[in-house]
C-alpha positions in Angstrom: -34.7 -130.0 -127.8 -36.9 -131.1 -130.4 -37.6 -134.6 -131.1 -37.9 -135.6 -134.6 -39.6 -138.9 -134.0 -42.4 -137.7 -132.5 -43.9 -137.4 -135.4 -44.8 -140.3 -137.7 -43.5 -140.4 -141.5 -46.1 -139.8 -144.0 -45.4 -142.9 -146.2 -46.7 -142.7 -148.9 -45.6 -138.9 -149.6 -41.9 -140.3 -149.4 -39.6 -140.1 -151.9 -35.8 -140.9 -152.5 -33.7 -138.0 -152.4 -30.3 -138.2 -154.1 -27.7 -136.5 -151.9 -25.8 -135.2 -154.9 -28.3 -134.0 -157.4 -30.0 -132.3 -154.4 -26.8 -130.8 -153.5 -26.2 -129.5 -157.0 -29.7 -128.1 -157.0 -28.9 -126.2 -153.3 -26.2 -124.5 -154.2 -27.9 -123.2 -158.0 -30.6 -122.4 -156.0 -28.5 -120.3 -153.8 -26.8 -118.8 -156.5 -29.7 -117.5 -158.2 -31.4 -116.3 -154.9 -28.2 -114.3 -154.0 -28.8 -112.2 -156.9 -32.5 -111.3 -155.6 -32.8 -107.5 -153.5 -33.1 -108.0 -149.9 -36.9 -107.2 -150.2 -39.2 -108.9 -153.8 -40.9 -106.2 -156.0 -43.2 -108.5 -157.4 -46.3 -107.4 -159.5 -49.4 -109.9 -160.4 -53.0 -110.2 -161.3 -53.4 -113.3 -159.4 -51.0 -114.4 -156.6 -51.4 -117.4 -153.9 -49.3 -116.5 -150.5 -48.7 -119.3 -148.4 -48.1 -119.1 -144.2 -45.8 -121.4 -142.2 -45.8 -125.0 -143.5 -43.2 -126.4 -141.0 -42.9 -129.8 -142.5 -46.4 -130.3 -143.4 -45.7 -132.3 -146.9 -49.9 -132.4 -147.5 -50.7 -129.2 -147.3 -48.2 -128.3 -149.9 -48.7 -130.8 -152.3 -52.6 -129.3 -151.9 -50.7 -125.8 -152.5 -49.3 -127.1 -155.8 -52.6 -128.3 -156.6 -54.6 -125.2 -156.8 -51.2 -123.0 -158.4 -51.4 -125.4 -160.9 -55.0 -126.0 -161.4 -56.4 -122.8 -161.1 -53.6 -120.8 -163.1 -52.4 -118.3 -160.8 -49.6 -116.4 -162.1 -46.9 -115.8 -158.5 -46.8 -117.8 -155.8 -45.1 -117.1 -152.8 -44.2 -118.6 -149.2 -43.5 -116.4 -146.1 -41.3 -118.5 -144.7 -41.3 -121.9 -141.4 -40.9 -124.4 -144.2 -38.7 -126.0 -141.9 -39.0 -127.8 -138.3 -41.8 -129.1 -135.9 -42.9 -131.7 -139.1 -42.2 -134.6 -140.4 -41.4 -133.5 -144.3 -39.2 -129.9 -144.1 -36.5 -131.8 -146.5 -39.0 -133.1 -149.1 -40.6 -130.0 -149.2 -37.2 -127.9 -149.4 -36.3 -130.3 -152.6 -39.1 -129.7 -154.6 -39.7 -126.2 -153.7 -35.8 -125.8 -154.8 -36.8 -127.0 -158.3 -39.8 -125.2 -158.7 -37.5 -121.9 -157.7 -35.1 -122.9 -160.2 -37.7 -123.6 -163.0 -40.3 -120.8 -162.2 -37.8 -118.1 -161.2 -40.2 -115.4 -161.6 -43.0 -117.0 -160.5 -42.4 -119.0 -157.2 -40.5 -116.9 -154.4 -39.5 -117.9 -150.6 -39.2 -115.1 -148.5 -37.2 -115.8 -144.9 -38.8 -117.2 -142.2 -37.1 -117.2 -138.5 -36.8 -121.2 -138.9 -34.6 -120.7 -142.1 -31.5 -120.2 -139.4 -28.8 -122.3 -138.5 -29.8 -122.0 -134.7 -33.3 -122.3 -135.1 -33.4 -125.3 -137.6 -30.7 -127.0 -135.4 -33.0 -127.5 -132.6 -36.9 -127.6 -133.8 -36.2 -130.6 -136.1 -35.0 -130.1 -139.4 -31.6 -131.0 -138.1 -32.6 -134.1 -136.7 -34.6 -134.8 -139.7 -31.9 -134.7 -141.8 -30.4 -137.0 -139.3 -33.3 -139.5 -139.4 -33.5 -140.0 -143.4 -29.6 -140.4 -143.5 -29.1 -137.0 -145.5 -27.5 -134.9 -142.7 -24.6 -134.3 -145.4 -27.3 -131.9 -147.1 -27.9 -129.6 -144.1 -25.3 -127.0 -144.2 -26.5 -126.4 -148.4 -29.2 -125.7 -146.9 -28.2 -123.3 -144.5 -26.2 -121.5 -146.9 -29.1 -121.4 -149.5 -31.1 -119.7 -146.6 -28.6 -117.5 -145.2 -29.3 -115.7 -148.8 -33.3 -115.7 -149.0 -34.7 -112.3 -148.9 -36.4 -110.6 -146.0 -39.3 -109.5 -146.9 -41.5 -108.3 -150.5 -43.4 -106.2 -152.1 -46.5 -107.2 -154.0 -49.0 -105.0 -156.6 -47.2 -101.6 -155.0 -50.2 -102.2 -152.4 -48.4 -105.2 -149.6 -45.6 -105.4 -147.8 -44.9 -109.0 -147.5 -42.9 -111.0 -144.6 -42.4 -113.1 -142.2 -42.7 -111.7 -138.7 -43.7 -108.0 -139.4 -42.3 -104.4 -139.5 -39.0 -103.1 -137.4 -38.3 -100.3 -135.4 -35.6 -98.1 -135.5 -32.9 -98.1 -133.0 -33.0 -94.9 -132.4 -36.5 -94.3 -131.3 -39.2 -96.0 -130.6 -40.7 -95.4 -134.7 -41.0 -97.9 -137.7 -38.0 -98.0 -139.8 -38.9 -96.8 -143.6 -38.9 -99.3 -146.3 -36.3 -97.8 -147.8 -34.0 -98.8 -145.1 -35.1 -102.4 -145.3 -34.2 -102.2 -148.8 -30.6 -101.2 -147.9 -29.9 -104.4 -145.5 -27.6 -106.2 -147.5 -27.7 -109.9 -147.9 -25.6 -111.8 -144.9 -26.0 -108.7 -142.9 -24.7 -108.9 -139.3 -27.6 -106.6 -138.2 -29.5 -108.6 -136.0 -31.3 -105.8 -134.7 -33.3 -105.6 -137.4 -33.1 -108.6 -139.0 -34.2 -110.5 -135.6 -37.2 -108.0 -136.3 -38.5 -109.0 -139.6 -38.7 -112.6 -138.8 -39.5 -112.7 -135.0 -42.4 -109.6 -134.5 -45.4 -109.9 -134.0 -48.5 -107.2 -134.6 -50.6 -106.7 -131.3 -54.3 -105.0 -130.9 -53.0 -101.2 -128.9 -52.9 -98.3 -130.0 -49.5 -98.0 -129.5 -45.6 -97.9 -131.2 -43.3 -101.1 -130.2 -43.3 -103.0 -126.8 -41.1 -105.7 -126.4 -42.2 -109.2 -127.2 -41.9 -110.7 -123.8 -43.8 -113.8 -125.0 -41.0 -114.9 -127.3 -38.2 -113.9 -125.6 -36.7 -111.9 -128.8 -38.5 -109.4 -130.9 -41.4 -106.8 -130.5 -44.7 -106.6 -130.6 -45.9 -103.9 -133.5 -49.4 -101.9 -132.3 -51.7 -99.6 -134.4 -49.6 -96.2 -134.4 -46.6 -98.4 -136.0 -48.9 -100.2 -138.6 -50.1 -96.9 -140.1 -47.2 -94.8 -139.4 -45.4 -97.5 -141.6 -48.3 -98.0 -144.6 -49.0 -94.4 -144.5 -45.4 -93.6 -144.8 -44.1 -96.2 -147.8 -47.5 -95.8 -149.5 -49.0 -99.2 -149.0 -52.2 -100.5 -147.7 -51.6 -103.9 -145.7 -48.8 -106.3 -144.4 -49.2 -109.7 -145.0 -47.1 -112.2 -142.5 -47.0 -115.5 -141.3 -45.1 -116.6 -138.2 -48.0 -117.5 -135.8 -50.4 -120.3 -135.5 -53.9 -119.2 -135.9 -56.9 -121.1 -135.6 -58.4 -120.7 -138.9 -56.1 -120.2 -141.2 -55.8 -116.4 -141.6 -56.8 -113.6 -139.1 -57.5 -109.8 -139.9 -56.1 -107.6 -136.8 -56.1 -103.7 -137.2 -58.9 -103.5 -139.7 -57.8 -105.6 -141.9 -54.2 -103.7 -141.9 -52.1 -106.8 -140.4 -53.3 -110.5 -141.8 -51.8 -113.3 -140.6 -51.5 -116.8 -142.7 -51.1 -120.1 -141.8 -50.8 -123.3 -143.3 -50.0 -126.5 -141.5 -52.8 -128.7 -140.2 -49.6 -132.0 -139.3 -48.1 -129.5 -136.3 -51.4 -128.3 -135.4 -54.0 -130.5 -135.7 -56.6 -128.0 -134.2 -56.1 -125.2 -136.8 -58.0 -125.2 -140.3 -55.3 -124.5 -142.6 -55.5 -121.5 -145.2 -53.5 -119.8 -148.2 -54.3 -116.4 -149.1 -55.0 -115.5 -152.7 -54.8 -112.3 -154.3 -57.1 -111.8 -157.3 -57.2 -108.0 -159.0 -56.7 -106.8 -155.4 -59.2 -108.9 -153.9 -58.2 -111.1 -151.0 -59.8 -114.5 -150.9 -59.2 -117.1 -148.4 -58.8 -120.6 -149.5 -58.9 -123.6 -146.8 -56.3 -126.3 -147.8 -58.5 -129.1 -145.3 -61.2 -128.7 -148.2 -59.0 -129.5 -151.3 -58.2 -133.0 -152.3 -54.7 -134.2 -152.2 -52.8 -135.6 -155.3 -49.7 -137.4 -153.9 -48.7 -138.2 -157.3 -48.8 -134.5 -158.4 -45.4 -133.7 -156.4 -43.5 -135.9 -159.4 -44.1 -133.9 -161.8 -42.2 -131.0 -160.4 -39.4 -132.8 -159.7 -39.5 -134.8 -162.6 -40.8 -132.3 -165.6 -37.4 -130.2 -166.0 
């Protein structure tokens, strides 16, 4: 099991949370999100996607910084805001009111960390714990049993966590129209285990199973472009592993992995992706200056 304390507070990113108004803000949140499809069809000049943040209070704060400095229009997180650091619940809070603020501008698609039995071991759970606000955890459960699976963005990216499913039947990608068609609290595992826990792998092949994890598949070449070919897109954009800088081009630039948090994983040089008029541009967050002071005005300027 995860430890929470092995990790040291960030002190002077704290802030009091009030158990009440951040349950009130939960459940609207969860509301509003329950309305959303199971998959985003989102459509923007300029668009910042941002990989797992597990906790890392910094590098989000940064991530605020440039969507509000630099005027991009969306911005989106691929899910793992959750476990392994030391600031999930801060980060859950204000991301919550930016959601409820910026509702068609700010979107949180589902990460495999935004479960009940992931999040009760890796150390949101014990987090919660720590700072006295365990009373908050099953809001938050709730809010992200509802989250959508995966997005669209610009016609052109299939956005998600983990990456691409196959079908049960054979050993092909499932269309995107079926994706579309997995209702929210679906008891489908199969697939939704897929979506949050795969992972794309340099062969030229289908699926083979994810060994490595323990749950899941790995998705090779013939599934990548089986999949964009067949629901007319041109890349996936996922999160859900840690690279070591930042963002990593597999399949000729078909699959792109991001990654965020530098408080986890010391040894990686965080990065967010954006998208300007179809061009992809890496930004690295360890080169941005961080405004603690910035996160208040999210929170504050309703």
């Amino acid at each position: 099991m995860f430890k929470f304390g092995v990790l040291l507070l960030r002190k002077k990113n704290s802030f009091e949370i009030n158990i009440s108004k951040a349950s009130s803000i939960f459940k609207s949140v969860k509301e509003k999100i329950f309305s959303q499809p199971t998959v985003l069809e989102i459509n923007s000049k300029s668009t910042l996607i941002v990989g797992d943040l597990h906790g890392d209070l910094g590098s989000f704060i940064k991530v605020l910084g440039i969507w509000k400095d630099r005027g991009y229009d969306k911005l989106i997180f691929l899910g793992d805001i959750v476990d392994r650091g030391s600031h999930a619940l801060e980060i859950i809070y204000v991301l919550c009111n930016l959601l409820l603020k910026y509702n068609t501008q700010v979107f949180l698609i589902k990460g495999n960390h935004e479960t009940e039995r992931i999040s009760s071991v890796y150390g949101f759970r014990e987090e919660l714990k720590y700072k006295q606000k365990e009373v908050l955890y099953y809001d938050i459960i709730e809010l992200f049993d509802v989250l959508p699976y995966a997005g669209i963005l610009n016609n052109n990216f299939f956005l998600v966590h983990g990456g691409i499913p196959k079908q049960k039947q054979n050993n092909y990608p499932m269309h995107l129209e079926e994706i579309k068609n997995i209702p929210k609290l679906s008891n489908d595992d199969f697939i939704l285990l897929q979506l949050l826990w795969n992972d794309p792998i340099e062969k030229n092949v289908f699926f083979e199973r994810n060994y490595p994890r323990g749950t899941g598949y790995f998705y090779g070449k013939k599934a990548v472009d089986m999949f964009l070919r067949d629901n007319a897109l041109e890349r996936i954009i996922r999160a859900h592993e840690s690279v070591r800088n930042g963002i990593k081009e597999m399949m000729n630039g078909k699959v792109i992995t991001v990654f965020s948090n530098n408080e986890y994983y010391p040894t990686v040089s965080p990065k967010i992706l954006a998208i300007e008029d179809m061009e992809l541009v890496p930004i690295e967050l360890t080169k941005v200056v961080e405004d603690p002071d910035l996160i208040y005005a999210f929170i504050q300027d309703k």
